[in-house]
Structures are given as C-alpha cells and as structure tokens.
N, CA, C and O atoms as a Tinker XYZ file with bonds, in Angstrom:
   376  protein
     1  N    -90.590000  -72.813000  -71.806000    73     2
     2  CA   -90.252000  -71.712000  -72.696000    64     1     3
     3  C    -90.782000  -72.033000  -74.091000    63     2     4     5
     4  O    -90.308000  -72.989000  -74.705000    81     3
     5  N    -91.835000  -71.202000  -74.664000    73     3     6
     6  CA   -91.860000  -71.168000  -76.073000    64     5     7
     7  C    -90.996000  -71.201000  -77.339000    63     6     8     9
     8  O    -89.794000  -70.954000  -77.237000    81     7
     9  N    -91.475000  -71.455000  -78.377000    73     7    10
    10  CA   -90.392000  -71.096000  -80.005000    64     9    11
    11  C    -90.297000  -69.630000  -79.912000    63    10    12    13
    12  O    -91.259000  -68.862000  -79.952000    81    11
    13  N    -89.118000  -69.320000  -79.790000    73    11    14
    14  CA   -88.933000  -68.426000  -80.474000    64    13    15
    15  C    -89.176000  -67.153000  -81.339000    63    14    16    17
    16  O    -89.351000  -65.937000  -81.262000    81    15
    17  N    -89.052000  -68.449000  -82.424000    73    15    18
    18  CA   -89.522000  -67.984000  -84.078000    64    17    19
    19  C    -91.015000  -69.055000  -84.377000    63    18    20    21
    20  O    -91.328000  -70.007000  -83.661000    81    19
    21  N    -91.617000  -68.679000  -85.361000    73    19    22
    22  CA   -92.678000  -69.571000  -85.328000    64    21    23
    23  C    -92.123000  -69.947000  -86.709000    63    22    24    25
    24  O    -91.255000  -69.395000  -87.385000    81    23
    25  N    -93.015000  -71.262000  -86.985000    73    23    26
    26  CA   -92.656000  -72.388000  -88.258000    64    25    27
    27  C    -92.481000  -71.338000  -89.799000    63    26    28    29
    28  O    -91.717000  -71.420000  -90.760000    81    27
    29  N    -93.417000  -70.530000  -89.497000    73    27    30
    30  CA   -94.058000  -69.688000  -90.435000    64    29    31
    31  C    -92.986000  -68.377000  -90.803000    63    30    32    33
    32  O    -93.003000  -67.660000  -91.804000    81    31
    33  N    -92.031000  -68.335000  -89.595000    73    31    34
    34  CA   -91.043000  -66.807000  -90.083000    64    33    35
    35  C    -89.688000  -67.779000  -90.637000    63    34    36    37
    36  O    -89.018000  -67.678000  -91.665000    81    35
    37  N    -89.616000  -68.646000  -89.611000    73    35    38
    38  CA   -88.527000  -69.652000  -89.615000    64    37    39
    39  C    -88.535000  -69.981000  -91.820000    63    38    40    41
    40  O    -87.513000  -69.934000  -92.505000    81    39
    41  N    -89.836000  -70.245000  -92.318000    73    39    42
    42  CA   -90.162000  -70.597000  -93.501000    64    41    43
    43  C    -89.949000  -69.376000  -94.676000    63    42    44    45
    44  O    -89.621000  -69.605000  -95.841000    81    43
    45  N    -90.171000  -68.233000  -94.186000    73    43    46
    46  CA   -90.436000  -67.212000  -94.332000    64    45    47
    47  C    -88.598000  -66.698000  -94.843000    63    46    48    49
    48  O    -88.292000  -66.388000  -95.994000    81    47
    49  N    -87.750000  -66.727000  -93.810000    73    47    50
    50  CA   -86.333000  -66.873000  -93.644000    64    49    51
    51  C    -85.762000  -67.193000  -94.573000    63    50    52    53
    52  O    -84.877000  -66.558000  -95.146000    81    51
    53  N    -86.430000  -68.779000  -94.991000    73    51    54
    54  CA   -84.967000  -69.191000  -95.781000    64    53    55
    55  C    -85.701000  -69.406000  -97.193000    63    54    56    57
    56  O    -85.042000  -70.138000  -97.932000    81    55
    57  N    -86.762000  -69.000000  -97.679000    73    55    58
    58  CA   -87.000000  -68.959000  -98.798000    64    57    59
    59  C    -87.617000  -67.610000  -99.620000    63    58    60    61
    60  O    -87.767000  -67.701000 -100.839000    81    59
    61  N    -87.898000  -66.613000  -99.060000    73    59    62
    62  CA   -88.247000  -65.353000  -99.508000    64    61    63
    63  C    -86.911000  -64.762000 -100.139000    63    62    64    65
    64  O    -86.751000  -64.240000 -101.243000    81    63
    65  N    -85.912000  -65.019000  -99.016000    73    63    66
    66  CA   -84.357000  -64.237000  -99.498000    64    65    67
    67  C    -83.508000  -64.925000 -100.880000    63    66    68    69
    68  O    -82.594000  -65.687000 -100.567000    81    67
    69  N    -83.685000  -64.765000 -102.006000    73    67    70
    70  CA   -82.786000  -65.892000 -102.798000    64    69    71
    71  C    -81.287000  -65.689000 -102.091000    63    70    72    73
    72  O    -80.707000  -64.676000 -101.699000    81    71
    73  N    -80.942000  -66.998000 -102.101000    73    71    74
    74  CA   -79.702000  -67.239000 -101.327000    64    73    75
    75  C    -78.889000  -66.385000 -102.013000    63    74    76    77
    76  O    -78.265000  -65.516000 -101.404000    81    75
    77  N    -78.783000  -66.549000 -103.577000    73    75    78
    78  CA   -77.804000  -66.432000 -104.861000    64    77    79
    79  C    -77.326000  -64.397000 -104.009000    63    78    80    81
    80  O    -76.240000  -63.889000 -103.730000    81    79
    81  N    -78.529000  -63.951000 -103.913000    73    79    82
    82  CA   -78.521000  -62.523000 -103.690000    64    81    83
    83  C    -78.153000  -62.491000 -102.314000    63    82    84    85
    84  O    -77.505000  -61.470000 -102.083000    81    83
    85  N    -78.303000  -63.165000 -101.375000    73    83    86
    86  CA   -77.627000  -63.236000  -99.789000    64    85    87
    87  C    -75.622000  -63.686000 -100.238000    63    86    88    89
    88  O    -74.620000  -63.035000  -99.941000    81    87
    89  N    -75.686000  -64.448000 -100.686000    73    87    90
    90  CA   -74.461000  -64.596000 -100.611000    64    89    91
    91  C    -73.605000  -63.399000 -101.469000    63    90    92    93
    92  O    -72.611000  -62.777000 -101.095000    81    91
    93  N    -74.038000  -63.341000 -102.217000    73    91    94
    94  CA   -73.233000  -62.093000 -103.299000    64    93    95
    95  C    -72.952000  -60.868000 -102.601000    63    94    96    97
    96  O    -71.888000  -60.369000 -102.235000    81    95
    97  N    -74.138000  -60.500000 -102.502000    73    95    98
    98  CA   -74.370000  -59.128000 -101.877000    64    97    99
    99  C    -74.500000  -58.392000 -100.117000    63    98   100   101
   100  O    -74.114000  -57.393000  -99.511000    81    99
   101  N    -75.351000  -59.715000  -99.853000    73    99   102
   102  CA   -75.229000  -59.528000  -98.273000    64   101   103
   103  C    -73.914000  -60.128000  -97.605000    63   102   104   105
   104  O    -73.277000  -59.398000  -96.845000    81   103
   105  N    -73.654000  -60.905000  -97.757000    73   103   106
   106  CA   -72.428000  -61.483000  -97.445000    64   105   107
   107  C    -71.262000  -61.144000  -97.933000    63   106   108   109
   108  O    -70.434000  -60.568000  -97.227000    81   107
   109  N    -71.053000  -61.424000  -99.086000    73   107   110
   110  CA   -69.978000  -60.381000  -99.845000    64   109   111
   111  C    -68.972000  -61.902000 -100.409000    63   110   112   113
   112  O    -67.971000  -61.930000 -101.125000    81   111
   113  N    -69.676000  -62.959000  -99.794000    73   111   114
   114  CA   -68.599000  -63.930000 -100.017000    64   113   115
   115  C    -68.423000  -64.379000 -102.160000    63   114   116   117
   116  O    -69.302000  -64.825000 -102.898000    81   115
   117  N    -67.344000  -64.104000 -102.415000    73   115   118
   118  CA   -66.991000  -64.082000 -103.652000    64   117   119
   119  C    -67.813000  -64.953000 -104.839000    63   118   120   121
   120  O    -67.796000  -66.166000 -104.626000    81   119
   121  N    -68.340000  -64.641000 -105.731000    73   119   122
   122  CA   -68.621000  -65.604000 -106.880000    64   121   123
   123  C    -68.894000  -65.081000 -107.987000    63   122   124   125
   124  O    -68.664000  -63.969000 -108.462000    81   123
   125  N    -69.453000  -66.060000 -108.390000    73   123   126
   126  CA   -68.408000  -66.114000 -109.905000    64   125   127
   127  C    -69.679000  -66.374000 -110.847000    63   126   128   129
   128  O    -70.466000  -66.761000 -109.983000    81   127
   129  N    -70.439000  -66.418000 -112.116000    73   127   130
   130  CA   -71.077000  -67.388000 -113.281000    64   129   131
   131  C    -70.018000  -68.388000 -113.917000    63   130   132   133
   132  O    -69.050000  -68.050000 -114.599000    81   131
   133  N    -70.291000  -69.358000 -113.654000    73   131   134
   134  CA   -69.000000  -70.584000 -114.298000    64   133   135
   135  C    -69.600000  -71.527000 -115.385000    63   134   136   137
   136  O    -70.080000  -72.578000 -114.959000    81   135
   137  N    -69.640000  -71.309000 -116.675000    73   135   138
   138  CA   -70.379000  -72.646000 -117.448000    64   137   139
   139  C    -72.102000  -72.126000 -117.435000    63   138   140   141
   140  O    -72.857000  -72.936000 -117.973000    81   139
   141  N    -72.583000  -71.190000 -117.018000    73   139   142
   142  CA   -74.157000  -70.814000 -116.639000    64   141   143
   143  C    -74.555000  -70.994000 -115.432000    63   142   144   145
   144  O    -75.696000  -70.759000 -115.034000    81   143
   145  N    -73.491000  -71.493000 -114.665000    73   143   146
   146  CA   -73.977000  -71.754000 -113.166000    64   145   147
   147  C    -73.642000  -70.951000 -112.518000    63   146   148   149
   148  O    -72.467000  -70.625000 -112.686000    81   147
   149  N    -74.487000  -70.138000 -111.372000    73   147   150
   150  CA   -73.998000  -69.556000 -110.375000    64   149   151
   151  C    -72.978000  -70.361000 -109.502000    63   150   152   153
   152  O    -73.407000  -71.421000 -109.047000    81   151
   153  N    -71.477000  -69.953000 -109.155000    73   151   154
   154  CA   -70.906000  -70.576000 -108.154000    64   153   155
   155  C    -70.327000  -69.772000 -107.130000    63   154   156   157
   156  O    -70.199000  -68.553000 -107.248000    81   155
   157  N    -69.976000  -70.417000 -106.136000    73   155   158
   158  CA   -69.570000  -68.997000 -104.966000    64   157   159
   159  C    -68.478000  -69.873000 -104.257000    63   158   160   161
   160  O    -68.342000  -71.036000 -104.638000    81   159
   161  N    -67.669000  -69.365000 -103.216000    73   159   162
   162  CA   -66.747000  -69.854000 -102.714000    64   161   163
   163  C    -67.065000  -70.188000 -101.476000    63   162   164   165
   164  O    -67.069000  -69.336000 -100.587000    81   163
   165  N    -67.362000  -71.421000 -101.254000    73   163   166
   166  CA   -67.654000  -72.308000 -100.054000    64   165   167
   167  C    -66.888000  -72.030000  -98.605000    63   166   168   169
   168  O    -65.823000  -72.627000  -98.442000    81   167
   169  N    -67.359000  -71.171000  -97.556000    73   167   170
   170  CA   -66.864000  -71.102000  -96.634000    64   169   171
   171  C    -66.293000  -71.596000  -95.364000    63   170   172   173
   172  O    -65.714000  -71.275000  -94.326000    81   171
   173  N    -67.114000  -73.175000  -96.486000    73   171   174
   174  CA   -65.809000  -74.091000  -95.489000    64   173   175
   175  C    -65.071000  -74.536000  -95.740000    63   174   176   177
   176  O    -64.264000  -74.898000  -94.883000    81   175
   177  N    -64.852000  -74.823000  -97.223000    73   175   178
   178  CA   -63.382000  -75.662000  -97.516000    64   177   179
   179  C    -63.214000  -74.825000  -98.266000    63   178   180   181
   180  O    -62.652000  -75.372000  -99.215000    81   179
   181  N    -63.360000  -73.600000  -98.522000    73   179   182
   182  CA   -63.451000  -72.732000  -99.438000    64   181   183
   183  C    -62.589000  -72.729000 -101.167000    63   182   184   185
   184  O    -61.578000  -72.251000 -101.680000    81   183
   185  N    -63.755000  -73.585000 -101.549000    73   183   186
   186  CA   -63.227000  -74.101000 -103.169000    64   185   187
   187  C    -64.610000  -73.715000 -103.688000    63   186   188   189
   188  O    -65.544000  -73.450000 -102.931000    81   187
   189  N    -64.707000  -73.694000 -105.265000    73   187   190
   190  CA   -65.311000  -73.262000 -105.951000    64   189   191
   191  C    -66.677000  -74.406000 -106.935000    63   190   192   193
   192  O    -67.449000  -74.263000 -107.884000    81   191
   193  N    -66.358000  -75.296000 -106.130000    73   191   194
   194  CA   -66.792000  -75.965000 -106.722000    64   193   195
   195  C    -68.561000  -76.384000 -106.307000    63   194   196   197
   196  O    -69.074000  -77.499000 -106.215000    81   195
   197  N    -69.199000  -74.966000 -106.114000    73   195   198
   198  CA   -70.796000  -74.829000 -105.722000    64   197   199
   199  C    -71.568000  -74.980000 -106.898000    63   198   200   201
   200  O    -71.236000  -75.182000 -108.066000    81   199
   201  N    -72.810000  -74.824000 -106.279000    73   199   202
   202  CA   -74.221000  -74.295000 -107.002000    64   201   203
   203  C    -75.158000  -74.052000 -105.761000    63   202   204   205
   204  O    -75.161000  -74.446000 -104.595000    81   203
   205  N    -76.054000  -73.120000 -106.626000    73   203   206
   206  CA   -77.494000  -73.345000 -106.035000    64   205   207
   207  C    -78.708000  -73.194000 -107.110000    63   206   208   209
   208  O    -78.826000  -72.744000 -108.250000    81   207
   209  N    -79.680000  -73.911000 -105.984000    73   207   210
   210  CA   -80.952000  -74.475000 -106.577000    64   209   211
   211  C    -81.723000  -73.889000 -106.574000    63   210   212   213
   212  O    -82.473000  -74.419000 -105.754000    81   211
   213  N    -82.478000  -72.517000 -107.165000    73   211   214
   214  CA   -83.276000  -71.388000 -106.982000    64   213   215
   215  C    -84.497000  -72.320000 -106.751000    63   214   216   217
   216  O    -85.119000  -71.970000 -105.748000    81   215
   217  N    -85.030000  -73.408000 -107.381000    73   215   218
   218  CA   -86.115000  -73.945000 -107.217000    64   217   219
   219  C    -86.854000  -73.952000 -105.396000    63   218   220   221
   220  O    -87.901000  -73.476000 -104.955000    81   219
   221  N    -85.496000  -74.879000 -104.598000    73   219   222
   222  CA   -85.153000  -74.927000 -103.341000    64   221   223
   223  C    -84.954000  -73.675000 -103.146000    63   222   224   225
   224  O    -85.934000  -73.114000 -102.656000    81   223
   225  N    -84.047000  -73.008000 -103.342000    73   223   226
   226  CA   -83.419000  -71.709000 -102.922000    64   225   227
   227  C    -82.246000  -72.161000 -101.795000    63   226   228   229
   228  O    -82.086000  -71.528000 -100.751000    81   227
   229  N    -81.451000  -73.343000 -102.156000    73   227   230
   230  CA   -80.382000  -73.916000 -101.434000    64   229   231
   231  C    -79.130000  -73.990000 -102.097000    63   230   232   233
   232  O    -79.066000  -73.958000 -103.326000    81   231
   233  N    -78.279000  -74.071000 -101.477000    73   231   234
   234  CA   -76.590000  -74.283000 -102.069000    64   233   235
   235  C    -75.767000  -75.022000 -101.542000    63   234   236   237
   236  O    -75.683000  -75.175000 -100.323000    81   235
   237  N    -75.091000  -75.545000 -102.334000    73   235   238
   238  CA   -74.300000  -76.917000 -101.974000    64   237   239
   239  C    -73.401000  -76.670000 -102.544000    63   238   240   241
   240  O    -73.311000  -75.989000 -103.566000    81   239
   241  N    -72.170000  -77.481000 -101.633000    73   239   242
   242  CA   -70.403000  -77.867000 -102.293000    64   241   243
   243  C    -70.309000  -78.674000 -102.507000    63   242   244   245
   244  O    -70.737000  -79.401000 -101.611000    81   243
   245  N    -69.977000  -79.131000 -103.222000    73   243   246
   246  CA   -69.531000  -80.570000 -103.337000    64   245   247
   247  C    -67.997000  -81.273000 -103.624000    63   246   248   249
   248  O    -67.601000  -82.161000 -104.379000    81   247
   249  N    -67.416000  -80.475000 -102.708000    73   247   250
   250  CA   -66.368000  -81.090000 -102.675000    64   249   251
   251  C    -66.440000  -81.502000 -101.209000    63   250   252   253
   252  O    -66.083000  -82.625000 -100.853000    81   251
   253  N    -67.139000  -80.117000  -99.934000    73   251   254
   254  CA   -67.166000  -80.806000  -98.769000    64   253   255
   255  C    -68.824000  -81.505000  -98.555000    63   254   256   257
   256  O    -69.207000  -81.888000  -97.450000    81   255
   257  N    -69.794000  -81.592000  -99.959000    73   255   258
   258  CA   -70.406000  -82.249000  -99.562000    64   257   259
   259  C    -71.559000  -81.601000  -98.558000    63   258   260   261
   260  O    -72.304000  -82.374000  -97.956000    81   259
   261  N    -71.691000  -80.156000  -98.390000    73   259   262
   262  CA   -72.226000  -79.551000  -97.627000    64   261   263
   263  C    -73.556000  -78.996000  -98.599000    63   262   264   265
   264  O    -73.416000  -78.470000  -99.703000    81   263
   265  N    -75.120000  -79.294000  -97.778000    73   263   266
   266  CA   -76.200000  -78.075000  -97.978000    64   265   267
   267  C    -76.250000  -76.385000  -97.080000    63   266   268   269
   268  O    -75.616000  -76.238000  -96.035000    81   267
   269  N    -76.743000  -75.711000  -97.440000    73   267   270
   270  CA   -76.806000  -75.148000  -97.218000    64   269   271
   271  C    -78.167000  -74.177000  -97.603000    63   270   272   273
   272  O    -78.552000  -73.864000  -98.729000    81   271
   273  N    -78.910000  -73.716000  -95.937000    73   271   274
   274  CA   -79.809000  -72.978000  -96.452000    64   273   275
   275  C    -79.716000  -71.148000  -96.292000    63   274   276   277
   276  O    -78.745000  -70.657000  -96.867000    81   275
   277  N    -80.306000  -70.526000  -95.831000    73   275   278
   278  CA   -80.068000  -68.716000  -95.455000    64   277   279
   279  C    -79.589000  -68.703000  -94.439000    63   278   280   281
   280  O    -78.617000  -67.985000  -94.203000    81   279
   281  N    -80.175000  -69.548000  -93.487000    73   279   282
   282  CA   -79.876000  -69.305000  -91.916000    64   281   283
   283  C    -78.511000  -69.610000  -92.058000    63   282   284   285
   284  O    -77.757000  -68.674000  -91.792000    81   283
   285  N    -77.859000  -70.931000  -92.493000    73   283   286
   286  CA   -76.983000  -71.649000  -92.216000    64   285   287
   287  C    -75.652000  -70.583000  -93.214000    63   286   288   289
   288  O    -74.656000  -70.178000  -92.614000    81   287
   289  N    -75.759000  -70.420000  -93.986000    73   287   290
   290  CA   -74.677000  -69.282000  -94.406000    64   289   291
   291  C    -74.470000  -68.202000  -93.452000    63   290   292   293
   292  O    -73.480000  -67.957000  -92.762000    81   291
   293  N    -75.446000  -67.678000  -93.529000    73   291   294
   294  CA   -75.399000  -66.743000  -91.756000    64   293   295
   295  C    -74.045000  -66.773000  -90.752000    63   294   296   297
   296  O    -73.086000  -66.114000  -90.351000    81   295
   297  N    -74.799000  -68.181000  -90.665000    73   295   298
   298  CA   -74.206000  -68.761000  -89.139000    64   297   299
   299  C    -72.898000  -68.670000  -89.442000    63   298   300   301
   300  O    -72.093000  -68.266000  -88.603000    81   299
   301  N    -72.569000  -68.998000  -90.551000    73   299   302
   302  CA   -71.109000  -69.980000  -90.998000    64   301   303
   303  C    -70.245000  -68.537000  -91.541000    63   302   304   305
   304  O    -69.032000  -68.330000  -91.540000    81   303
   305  N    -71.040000  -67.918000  -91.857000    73   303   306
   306  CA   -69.956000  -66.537000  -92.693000    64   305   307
   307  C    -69.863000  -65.301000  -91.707000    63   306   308   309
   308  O    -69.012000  -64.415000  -91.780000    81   307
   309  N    -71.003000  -65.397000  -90.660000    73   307   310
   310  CA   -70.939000  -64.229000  -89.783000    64   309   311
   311  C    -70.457000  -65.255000  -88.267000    63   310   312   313
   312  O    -70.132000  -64.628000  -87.258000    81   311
   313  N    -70.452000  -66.645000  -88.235000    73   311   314
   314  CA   -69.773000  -66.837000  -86.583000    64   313   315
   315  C    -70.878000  -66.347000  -85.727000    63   314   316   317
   316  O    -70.777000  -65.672000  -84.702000    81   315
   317  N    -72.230000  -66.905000  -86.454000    73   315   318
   318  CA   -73.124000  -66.286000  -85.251000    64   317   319
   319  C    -73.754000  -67.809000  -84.626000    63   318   320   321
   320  O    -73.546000  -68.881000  -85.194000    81   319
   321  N    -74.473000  -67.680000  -83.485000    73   319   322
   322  CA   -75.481000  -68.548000  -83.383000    64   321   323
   323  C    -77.073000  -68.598000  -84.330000    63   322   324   325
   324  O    -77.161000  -67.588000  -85.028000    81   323
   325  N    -77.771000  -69.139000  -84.414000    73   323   326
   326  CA   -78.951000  -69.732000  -85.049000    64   325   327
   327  C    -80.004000  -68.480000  -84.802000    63   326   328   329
   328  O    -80.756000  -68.037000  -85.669000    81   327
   329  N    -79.879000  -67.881000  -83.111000    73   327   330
   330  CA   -81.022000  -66.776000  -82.705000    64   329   331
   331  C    -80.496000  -65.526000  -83.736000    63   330   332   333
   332  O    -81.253000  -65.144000  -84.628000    81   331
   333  N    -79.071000  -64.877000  -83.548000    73   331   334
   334  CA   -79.150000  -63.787000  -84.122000    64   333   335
   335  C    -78.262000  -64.391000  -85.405000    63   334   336   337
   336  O    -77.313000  -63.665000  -85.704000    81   335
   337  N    -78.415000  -65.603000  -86.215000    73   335   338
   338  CA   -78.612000  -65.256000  -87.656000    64   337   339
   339  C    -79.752000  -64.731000  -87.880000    63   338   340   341
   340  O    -79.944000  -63.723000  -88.560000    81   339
   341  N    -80.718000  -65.497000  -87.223000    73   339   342
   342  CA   -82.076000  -65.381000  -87.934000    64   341   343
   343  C    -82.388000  -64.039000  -87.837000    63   342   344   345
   344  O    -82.971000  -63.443000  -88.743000    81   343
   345  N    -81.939000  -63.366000  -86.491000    73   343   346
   346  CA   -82.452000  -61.942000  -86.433000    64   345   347
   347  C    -81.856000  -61.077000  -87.302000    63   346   348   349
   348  O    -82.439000  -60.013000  -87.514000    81   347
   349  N    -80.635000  -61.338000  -87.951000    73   347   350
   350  CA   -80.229000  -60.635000  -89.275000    64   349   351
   351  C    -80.958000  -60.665000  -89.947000    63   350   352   353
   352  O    -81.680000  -59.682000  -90.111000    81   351
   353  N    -81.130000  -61.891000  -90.708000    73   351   354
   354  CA   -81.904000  -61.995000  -92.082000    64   353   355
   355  C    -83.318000  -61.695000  -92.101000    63   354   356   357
   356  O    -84.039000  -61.928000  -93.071000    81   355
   357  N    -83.891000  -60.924000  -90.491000    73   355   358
   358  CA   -85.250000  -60.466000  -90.365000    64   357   359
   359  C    -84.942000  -59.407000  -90.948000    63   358   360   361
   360  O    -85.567000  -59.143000  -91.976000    81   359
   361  N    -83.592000  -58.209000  -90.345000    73   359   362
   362  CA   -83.734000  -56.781000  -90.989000    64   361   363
   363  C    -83.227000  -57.048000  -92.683000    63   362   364   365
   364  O    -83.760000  -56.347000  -93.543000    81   363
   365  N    -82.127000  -58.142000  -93.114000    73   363   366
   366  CA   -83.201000  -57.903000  -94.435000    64   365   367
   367  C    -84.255000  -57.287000  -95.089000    63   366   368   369
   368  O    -84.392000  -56.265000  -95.761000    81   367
   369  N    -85.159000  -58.445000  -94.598000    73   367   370
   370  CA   -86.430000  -58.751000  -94.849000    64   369   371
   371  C    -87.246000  -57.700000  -94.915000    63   370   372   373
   372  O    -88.035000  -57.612000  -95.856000    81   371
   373  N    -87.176000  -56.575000  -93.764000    73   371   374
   374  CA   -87.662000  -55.306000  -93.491000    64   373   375
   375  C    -87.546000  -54.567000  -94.539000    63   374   376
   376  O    -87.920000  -53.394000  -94.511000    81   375
C-alpha cells in the first residue's frame, strides 16, 4: 500500500495554515494576547501557559511540555485520527 498523503501536502498542511489562526478561529479553542504573546489554552492540561512560533508555525505548553504542529491540534481538539485530521485541514486549504 502506498502514502497516502505525499511529503509535499503532508508539508503543505502544517505550514501554509498559521496555527495562531487554526486554533483561534478554526478550532475555537480559547486565547488570549498575554505580555505580546499569543497564548491559547492547551488542550491537554488545559492551562495557559502557551506560545507559538510563527517562524516554525508551532505551539507549545509548557507546563505539559508539549509541541505541537496543525495536524496534531486537529487530532487532539477534534478526537480524530491522523487520516481525517489531515483531510480537514485540506478543506481549509481549499
């Protein structure tokens, strides 16, 4: 059985979408500007104590110590598997 997704959409996925705008808006999960930092409420230990890295286009807690990329918020805020996060964040993309 072949990939799937190829390297190239898979790439495509988690850096075209700024997370900052997936989590706010697509997701809905709560945040905040704190000090100049974007922060949002971590959906796994759900505390406030985030950022993300527009450079990366990644987000991290650090209280549980967790990265996080597009797919992986997905997964974690919608309870999906890996195939149909990704197929969400395709109609995004659309």
């Amino acid at each position: 059985m072949g990939k799937r997704f190829s390297s190239k959409e898979l790439y495509e996925l988690r850096n075209s979408i700024p997370i900052h705008v997936l989590i706010e808006t697509q997701l809905g999960i709560p945040a905040k500007i704190s000090e100049g930092v974007f922060r949002f409420l971590c959906p796994l230990c759900n505390e406030f104590q985030t950022a993300v890295n527009p450079k990366t286009n990644l987000s991290r807690c650090f209280r549980c110590e967790k990265n996080f990329n597009t797919i992986d918020m997905v997964m974690i805020c919608h309870n999906t598997d890996f195939v149909d996060s990704v197929k969400y964040l395709q109609t995004i993309l659309k």
